[in-house]
Every structure is written in C-alpha cells, then in structure tokens.
ROPAPA-456722 format. One line per field, with one value per residue (C-alpha): chain; residue in one letter; x, y, z. Coordinates in pm, 1 decimal. Layout:
N
chaine [A; ...]
residu [A; ...]
x [X; ...]
y [Y; ...]
z [Z; ...]
! end
This chain:
326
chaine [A; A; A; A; A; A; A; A; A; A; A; A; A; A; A; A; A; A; A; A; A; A; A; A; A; A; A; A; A; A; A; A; A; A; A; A; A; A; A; A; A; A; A; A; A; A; A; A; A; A; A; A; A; A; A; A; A; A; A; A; A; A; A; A; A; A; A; A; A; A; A; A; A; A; A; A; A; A; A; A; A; A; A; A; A; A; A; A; A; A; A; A; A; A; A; A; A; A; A; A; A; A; A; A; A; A; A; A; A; A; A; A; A; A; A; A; A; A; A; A; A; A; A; A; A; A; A; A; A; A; A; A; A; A; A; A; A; A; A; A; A; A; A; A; A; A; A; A; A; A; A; A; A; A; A; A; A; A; A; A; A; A; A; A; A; A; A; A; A; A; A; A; A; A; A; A; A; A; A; A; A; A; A; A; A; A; A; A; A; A; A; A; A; A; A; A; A; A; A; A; A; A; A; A; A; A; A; A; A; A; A; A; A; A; A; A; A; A; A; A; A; A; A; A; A; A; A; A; A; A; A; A; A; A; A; A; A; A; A; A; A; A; A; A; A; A; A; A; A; A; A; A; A; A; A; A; A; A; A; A; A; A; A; A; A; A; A; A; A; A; A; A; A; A; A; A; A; A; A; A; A; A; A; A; A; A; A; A; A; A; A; A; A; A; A; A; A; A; A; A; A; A; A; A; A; A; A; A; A; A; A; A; A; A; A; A; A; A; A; A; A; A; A; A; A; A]
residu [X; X; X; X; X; X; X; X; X; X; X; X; X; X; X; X; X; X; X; X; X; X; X; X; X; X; X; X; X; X; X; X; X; X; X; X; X; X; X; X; X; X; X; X; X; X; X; X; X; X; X; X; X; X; X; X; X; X; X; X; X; X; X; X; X; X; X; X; X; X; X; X; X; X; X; X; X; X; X; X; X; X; X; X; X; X; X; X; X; X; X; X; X; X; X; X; X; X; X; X; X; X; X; X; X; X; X; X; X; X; X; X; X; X; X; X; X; X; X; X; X; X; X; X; X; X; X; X; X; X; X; X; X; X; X; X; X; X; X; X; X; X; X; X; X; X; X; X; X; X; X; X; X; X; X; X; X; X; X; X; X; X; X; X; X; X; X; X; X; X; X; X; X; X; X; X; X; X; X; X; X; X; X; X; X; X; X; X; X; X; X; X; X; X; X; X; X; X; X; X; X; X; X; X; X; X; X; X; X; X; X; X; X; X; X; X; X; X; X; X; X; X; X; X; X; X; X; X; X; X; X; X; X; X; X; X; X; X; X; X; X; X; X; X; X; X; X; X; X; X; X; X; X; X; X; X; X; X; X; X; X; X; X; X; X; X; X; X; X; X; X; X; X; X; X; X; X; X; X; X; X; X; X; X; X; X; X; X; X; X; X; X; X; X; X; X; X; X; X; X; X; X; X; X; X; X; X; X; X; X; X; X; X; X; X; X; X; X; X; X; X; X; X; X; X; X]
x [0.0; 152.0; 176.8; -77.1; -343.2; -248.7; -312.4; -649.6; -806.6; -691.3; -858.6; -1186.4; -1137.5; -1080.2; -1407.8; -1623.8; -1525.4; -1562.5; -1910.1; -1998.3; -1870.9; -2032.6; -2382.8; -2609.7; -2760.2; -3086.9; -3382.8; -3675.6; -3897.4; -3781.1; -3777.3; -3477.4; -3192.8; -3032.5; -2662.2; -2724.8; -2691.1; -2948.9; -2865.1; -3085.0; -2970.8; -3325.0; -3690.9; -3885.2; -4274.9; -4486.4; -4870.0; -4975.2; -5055.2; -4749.2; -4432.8; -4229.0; -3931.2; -3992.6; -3902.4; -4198.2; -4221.7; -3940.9; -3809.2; -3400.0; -3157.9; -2854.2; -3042.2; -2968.9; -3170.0; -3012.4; -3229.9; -2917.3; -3248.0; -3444.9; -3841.2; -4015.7; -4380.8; -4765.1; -5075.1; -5245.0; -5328.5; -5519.7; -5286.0; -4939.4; -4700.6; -4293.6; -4108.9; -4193.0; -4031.7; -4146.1; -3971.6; -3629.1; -3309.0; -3038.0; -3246.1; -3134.5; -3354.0; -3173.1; -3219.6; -3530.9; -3880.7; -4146.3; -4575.6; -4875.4; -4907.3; -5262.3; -5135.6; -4798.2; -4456.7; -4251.6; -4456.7; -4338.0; -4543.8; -4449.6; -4093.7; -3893.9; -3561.7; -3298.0; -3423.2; -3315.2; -3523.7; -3308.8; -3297.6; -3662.3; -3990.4; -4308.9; -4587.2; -4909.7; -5010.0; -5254.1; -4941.4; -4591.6; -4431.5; -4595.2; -4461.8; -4700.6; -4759.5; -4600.0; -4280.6; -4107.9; -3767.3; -3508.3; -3708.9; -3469.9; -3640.3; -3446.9; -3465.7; -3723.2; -4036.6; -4380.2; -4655.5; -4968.4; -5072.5; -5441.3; -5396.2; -5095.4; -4765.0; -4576.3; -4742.8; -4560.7; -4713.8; -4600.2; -4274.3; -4018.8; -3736.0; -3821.1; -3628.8; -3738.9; -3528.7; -3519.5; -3865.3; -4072.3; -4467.3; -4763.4; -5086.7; -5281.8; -5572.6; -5565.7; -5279.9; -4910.0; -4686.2; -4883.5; -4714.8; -4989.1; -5105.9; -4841.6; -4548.9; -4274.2; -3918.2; -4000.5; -3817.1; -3934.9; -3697.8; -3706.2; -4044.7; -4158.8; -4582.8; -4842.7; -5140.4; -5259.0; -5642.2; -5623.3; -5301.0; -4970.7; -4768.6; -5005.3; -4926.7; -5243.4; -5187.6; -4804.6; -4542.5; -4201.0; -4248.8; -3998.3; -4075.3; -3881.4; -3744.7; -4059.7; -4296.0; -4671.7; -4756.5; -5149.0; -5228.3; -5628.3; -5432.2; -5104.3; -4932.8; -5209.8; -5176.5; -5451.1; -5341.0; -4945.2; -4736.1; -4398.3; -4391.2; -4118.8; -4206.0; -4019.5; -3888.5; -4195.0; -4352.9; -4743.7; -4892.0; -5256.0; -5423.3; -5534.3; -5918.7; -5997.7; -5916.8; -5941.6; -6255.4; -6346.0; -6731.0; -6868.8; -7216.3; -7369.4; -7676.6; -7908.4; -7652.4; -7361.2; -7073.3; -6756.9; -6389.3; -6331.6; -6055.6; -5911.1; -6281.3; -6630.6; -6924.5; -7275.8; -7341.1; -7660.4; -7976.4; -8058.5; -8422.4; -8357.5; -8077.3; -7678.1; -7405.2; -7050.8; -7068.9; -7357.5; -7766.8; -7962.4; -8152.6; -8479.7; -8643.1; -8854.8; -9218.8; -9225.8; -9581.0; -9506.8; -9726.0; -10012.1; -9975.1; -10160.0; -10387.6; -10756.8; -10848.8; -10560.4; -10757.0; -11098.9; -11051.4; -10816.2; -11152.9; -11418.0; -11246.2; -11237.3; -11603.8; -11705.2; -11510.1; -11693.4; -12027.4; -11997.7; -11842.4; -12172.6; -12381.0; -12228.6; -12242.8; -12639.8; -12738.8; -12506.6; -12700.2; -13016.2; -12925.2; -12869.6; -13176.8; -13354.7; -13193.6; -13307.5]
y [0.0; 340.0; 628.2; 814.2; 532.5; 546.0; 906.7; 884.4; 587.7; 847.5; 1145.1; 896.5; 754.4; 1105.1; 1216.0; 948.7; 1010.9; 1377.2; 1354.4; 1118.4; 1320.1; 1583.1; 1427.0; 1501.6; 1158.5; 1190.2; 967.4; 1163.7; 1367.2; 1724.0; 2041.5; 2029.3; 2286.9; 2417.2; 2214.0; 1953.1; 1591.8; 1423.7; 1027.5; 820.3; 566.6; 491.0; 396.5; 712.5; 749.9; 998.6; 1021.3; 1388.0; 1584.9; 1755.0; 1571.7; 1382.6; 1515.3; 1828.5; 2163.2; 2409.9; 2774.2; 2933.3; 2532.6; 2458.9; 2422.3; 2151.3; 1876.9; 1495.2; 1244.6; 882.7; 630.5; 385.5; 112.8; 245.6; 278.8; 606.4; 509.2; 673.9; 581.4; 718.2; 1049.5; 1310.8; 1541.4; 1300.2; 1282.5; 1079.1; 1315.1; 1673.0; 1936.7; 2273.6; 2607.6; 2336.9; 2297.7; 2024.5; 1722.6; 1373.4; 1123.2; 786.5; 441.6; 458.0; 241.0; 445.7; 343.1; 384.7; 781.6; 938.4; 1181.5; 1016.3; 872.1; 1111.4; 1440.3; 1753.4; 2090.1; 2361.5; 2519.0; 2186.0; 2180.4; 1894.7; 1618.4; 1260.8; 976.0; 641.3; 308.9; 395.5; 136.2; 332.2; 128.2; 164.8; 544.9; 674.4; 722.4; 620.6; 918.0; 1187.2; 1509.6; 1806.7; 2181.2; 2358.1; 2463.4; 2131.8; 2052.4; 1838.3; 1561.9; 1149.8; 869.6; 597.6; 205.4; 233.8; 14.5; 140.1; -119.1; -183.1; 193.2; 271.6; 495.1; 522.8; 428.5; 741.7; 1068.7; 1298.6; 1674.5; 1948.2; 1810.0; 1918.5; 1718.7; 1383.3; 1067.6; 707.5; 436.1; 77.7; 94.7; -162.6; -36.4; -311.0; -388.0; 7.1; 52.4; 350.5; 368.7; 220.3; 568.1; 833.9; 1143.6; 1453.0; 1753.4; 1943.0; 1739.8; 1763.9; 1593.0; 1293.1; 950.8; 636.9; 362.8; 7.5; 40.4; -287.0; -270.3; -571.6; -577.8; -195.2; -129.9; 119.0; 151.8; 7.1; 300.8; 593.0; 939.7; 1237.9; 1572.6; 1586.6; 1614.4; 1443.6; 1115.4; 866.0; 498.6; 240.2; -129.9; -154.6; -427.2; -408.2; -753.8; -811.0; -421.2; -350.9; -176.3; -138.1; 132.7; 414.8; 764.6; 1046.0; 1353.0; 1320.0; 1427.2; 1372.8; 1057.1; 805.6; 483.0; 105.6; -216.5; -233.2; -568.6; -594.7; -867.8; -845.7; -932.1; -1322.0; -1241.2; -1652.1; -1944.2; -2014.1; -2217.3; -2280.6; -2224.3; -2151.8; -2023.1; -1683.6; -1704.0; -1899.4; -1814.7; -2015.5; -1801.0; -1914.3; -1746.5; -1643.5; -1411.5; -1333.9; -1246.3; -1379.2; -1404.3; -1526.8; -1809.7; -2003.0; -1905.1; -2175.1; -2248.8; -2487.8; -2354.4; -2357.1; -2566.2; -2653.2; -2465.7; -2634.3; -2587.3; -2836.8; -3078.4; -3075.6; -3242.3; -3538.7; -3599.4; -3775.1; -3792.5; -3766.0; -3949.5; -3684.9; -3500.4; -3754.6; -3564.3; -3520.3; -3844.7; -4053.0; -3951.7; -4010.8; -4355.4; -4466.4; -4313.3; -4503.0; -4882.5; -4823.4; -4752.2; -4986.2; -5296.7; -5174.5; -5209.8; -5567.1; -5663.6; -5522.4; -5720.8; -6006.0; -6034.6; -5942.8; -6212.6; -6479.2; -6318.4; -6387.8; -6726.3; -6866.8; -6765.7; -6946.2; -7256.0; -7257.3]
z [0.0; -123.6; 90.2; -64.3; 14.1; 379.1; 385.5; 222.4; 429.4; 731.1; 624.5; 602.5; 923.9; 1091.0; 859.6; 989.8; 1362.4; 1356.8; 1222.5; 1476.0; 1762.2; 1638.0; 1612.8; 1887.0; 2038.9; 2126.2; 2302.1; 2296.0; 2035.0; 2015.5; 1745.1; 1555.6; 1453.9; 1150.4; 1133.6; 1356.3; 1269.9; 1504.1; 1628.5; 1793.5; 2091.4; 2191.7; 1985.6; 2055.0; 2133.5; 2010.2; 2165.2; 2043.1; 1712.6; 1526.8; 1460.1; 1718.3; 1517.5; 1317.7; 1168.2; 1044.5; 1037.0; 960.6; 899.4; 927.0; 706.3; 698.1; 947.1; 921.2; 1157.0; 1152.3; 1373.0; 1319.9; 1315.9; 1616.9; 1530.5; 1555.7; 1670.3; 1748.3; 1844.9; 1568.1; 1729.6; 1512.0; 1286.6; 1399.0; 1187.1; 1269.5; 1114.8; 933.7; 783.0; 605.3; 456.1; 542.5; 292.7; 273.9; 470.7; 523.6; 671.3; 708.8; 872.4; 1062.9; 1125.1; 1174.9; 1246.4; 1376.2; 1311.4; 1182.2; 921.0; 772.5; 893.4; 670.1; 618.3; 451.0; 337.9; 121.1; 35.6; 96.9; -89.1; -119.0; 72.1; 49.1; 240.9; 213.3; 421.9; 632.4; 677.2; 722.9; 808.4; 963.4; 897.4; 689.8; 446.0; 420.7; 284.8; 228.5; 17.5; -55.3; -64.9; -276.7; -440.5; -294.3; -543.2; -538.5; -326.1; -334.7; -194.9; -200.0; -42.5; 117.6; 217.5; 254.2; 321.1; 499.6; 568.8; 520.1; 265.6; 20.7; 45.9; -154.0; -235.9; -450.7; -474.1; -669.6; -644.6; -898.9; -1010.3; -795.0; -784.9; -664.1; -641.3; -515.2; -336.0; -222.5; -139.1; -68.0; 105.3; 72.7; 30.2; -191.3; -418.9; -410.5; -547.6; -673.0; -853.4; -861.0; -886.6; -1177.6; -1018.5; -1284.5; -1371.0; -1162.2; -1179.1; -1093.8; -1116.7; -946.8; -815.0; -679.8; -576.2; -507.2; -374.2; -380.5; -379.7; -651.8; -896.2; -827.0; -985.9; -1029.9; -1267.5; -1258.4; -1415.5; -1388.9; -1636.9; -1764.3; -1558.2; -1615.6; -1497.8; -1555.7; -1466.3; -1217.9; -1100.4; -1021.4; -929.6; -808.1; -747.0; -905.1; -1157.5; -1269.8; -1401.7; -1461.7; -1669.4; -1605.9; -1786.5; -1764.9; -2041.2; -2242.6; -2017.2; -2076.5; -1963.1; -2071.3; -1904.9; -1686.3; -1565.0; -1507.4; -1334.9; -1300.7; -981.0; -983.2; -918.0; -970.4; -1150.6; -1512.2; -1515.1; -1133.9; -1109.7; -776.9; -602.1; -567.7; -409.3; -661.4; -931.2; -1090.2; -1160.6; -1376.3; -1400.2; -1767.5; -1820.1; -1450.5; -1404.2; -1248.3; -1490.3; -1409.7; -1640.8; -1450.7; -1247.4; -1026.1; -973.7; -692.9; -510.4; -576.7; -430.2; -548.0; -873.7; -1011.6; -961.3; -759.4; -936.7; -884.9; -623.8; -609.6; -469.5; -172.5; -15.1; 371.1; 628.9; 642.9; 395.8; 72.5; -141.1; -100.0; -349.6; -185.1; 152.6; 37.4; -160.3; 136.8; 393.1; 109.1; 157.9; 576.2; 511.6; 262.0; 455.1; 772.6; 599.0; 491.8; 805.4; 997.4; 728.8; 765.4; 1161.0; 1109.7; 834.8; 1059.2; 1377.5; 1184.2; 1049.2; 1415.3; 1517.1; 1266.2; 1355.0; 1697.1]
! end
C-alpha cells in the first residue's frame, strides 16, 4: 500500500469520527436545529398531534436524523405525523422504522428543498411518505419500504425534479406511489408494488415522468396515466391481480358463476338452489305421512267404510241365520 493510500483511508477515518462526535444523540422527540446531525440511541414514542421530530415555520436548514435502526412510533393520534419538515433545505432522513401515526410517517409541506429519504420502513399510517404543498424541489427517496398503511404508500405533490429508487410499497388501500397535482421531472426507477387497492404506480396531471425497470404484481391496476405528459415509460412488468381461476365455477346465491378471463361471470340461475358450482336438481315428490292428497284420503276413507259395511252385514245375516236354527 503506497503512501498516498495510507493518507487517504486516514482522512476517512478522521471524517467518519468527527461527524460522529459531532452528532447530537438523542432519546426523545424534540424540534430540531439548523446544522445539527441528530442520532438516535433509543426507539422514541410519540402520543400527540405535530411531529415527534420536526421543523416548520421558519423550517432549518442543513439537518440529518439517523435512527441507526431504532423505530419512531404513534398511536395514531389526530394530525401526527414521525417526522416533518417545512420552509427546510439540505435534509437527510436515514435508517429509521417508523408506524402507527394518523397523518404520515414522513410528512413535509411547502418550500422543501434537497431532501433525500433512504434506508426507512413506514408502516401503519394513513401514508408512508408523504410530500405536498408547494414549491417542494429536489425531493430522493431511495430504499425504502412502505406497506400496509391505510392509505398510500408514496405521495408525490407538486414536487419538482423527484427521484425514486429501489422501493418496495404493498398492502394500501388507496394507491401504491402516486405522482400529482403538476409534479414535474419525476423519476421512478425500481419500483416494486403488489397488492394496492387502486393503482400500483399511479401518474395524474403531472409532467415528464420517467418509470422504468418496475414491477406491479397483483395491485387492481397497474401502471395508470390520467393527464401526464412527455412521459417516458419502458422495461416495466405488469402482473394483473389473480381475481380466480381459469374455469373454477362456484355459487352466488341462486346463481352459478364461472372465471373467464381473470374475471367472475354469471353463467346459470338456479331455480332450486346452488351448491358446489352447479344448480340443484330438482327435487322429487315424496308424499309424507299426512300429507296424501284429498283423493288418496278419500278412496283410502271409502275402503275403511265400505269394509266396515260388509263386516256389519255379515255379523247381522249370521245373527239372523242362528236364530232361525233354533
């Protein structure tokens, strides 16, 4: 190893150290500072509105907040957000879990400038990540997971010049990603979705959206365009939601239904009823003890009758016949 190697692994060593002595630990939820690097030693717990780590009004400028793997977490209290940021420049948000807050885990408003989001899970809010307002540029999200919030997992708005990488988003019940409202320059890239409500990968009334080498696997739709333009999209995977099998008939109701085409069709009305994918037959007569007919009951009632008579007769004429012999 050459001298000038040595003296350039040192200068990185010395970098990394003096950084982290000169990040302030923390281990509870706080307002943050312009030029502080924030580090947490602790999971932090957040049970009011506003953001358990946040900058708004005038905002901050120069702030990173590393959760070196600790979780951020709510209790889904009204207008709670994990983190938030507004009027704020030169953000990083790194390495963090956060759930279980009402508004968003990541949440940022208007006037928002160079912010990157890499390495966080946000789960469990009524959206992942969250970016809106206006005049918001410069905006990196980057390996990241968003899954199993009630609403969306990604909302970009009014964002200018956006990139998306490496992100995996699944389980919403709105959409996966959605880019809206006259975002612009936005790049989507490696976008992995399944099992969305709405769309997977979602564009509305934006311009010069780029997707590429992404996935929508079982989302209600895939990758959906409303009103975006010079859009560049290629090397994109769709694979539709499996609704039912080729084929398989089963019951609704009195009505036979059939999968054709990833979708179920009513093929049958069933005047007897519906089991196992195929109408009853229907079902035979069985005269129950009771419950003959009328002519059934009155030739059965005519024999008892008739039978009765000659019995009578009979026991008279024998009656009489005795008699006579005597």
């Amino acid at each position: 190893m050459n001298l000038l190697k040595i003296y350039y692994i040192s200068f990185l060593i010395i970098l990394v150290l003096f950084n982290s002595a000169n990040a302030l630990t923390i281990d509870s939820c706080q307002s943050l500072s312009s030029g502080t690097s924030y580090l947490l030693n602790a999971s932090l717990s957040y049970n009011t509105s506003g953001s358990c780590l946040g900058a708004y009004g005038s905002g901050v400028t120069n702030v990173t907040i590393d959760c070196d793997g600790y979780t951020i977490y709510g209790n889904d209290t009204v207008y709670s957000t994990g983190i938030g940021f507004e009027n704020s420049n030169d953000i990083i948000v790194k390495n963090c879990l956060i759930h279980d807050f009402e508004d968003s885990a990541i949440f940022t408003s208007d006037n928002v400038t160079n912010m990157r989001i890499e390495n966080v899970t946000a789960w469990s809010s009524s959206i992942g990540i969250h970016v809106c307002g206006s005049n918001n540029n410069g905006i990196t999200i980057k390996d990241v997971t968003a899954h199993d919030n009630t609403k969306r997992g990604i909302v970009l708005s009014s964002v200018q010049n956006g990139i998306v990488h490496n992100v995996n988003i699944y389980n919403h019940n709105q959409h996966g990603i959605i880019v809206q409202e006259e975002s612009n320059n936005i790049t989507l890239s490696y976008i992995r979705t399944n099992n969305n409500s709405e769309c997977g990968i979602c564009c509305y009334n934006s311009d010069y959206v780029n997707i590429y080498h992404s996935t929508s696997y079982e989302d209600a739709n895939g990758i959906e365009y409303r009103d975006c333009n010079n859009m560049i999209a290629y090397n994109n995977t769709i694979v539709p939601e499996i609704k039912c099998i080729e084929g398989l008939r089963t019951c609704a109701d009195n009505i036979v239904r059939k999968c054709v085409d990833n979708e179920w069709k009513d093929v049958e009305i069933c005047q007897w009823g519906c089991e196992d994918g195929a109408c009853n037959p229907k079902p035979e007569e069985v005269i129950r003890e009771g419950e003959t007919g009328g002519l059934v009951e009155l030739i059965t009632g005519s024999h008892v009758a008739f039978w009765g008579i000659i019995i009578i007769i009979l026991l008279i004429l024998g009656g009489a016949y005795w008699k006579l012999r005597k």
